[in-house]
C-alpha positions as CSV (number, residue, x, y, z in Angstrom):
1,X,116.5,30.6,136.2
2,X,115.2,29.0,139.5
3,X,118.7,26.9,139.2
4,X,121.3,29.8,139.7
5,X,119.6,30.7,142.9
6,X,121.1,29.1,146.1
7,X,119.2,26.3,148.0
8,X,118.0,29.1,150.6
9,X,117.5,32.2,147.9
10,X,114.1,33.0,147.0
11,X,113.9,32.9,143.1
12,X,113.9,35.8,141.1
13,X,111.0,37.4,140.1
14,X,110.0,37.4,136.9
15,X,109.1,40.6,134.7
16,X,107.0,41.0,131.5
17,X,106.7,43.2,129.3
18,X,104.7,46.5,129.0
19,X,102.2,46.0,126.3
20,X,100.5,49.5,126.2
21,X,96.6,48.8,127.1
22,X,95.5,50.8,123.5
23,X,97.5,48.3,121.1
24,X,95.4,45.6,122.9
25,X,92.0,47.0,122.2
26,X,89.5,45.9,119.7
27,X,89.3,47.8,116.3
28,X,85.8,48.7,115.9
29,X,83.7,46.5,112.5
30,X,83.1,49.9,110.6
31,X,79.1,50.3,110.6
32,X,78.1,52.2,107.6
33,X,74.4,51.8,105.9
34,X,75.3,51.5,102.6
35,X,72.4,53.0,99.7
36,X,75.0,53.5,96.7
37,X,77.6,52.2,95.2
38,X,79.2,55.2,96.9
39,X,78.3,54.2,100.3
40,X,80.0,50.7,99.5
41,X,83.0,52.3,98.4
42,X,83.2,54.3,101.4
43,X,82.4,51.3,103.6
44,X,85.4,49.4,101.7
45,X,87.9,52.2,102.5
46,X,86.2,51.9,105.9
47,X,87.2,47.7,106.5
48,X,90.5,48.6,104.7
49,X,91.8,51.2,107.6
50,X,90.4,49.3,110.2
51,X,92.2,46.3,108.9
52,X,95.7,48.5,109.0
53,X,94.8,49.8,112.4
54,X,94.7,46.3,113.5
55,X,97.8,45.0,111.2
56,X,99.4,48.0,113.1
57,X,98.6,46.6,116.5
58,X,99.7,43.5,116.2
59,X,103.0,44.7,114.7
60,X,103.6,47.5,117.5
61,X,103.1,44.2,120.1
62,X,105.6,42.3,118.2
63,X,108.6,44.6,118.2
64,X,107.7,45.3,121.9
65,X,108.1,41.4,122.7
66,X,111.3,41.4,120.1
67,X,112.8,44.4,121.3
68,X,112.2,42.8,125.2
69,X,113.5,39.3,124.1
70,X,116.7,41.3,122.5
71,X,116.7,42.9,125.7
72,X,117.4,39.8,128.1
73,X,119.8,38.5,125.1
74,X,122.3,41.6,126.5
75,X,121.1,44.1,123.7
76,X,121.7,47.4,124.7
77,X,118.8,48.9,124.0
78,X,115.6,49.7,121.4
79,X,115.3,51.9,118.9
80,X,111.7,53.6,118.6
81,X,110.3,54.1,115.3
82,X,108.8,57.3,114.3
């Protein structure tokens, strides 16, 4: 980019994207004391929707990065999903 500028123009600045500061947060471990095969079952289902919580995440920060990498391609636009 710094090539297009003229010997005496500044280059331009450069923008990143806006990664909303809850995506990058930390899922909590679930912490459940676990006496029963019912308390292990409950901590399972625990792991399992903190691991989609996370899975989530990471996907919402990858279509943020597509969508802005579409963006400087000339794309018009995002679509958000619901």
């Amino acid at each position: 980019m710094s090539a297009c500028a003229g010997r005496n123009e500044p280059p331009p600045d450069l923008v990143t994207p806006e990664i909303p500061a809850p995506l990058l947060a930390p899922v909590p471990v679930p912490d459940r004391a676990v006496a029963s095969v019912a308390d292990a079952a409950a901590l399972l289902t625990d792991y399992h929707l903190a691991l989609e919580a996370a899975n989530g995440r990471i996907s919402a920060v990858g279509a943020i990065l597509a969508c802005w990498s579409a963006l400087g391609q000339g794309a018009d636009g995002c679509a958000e999903e619901e």
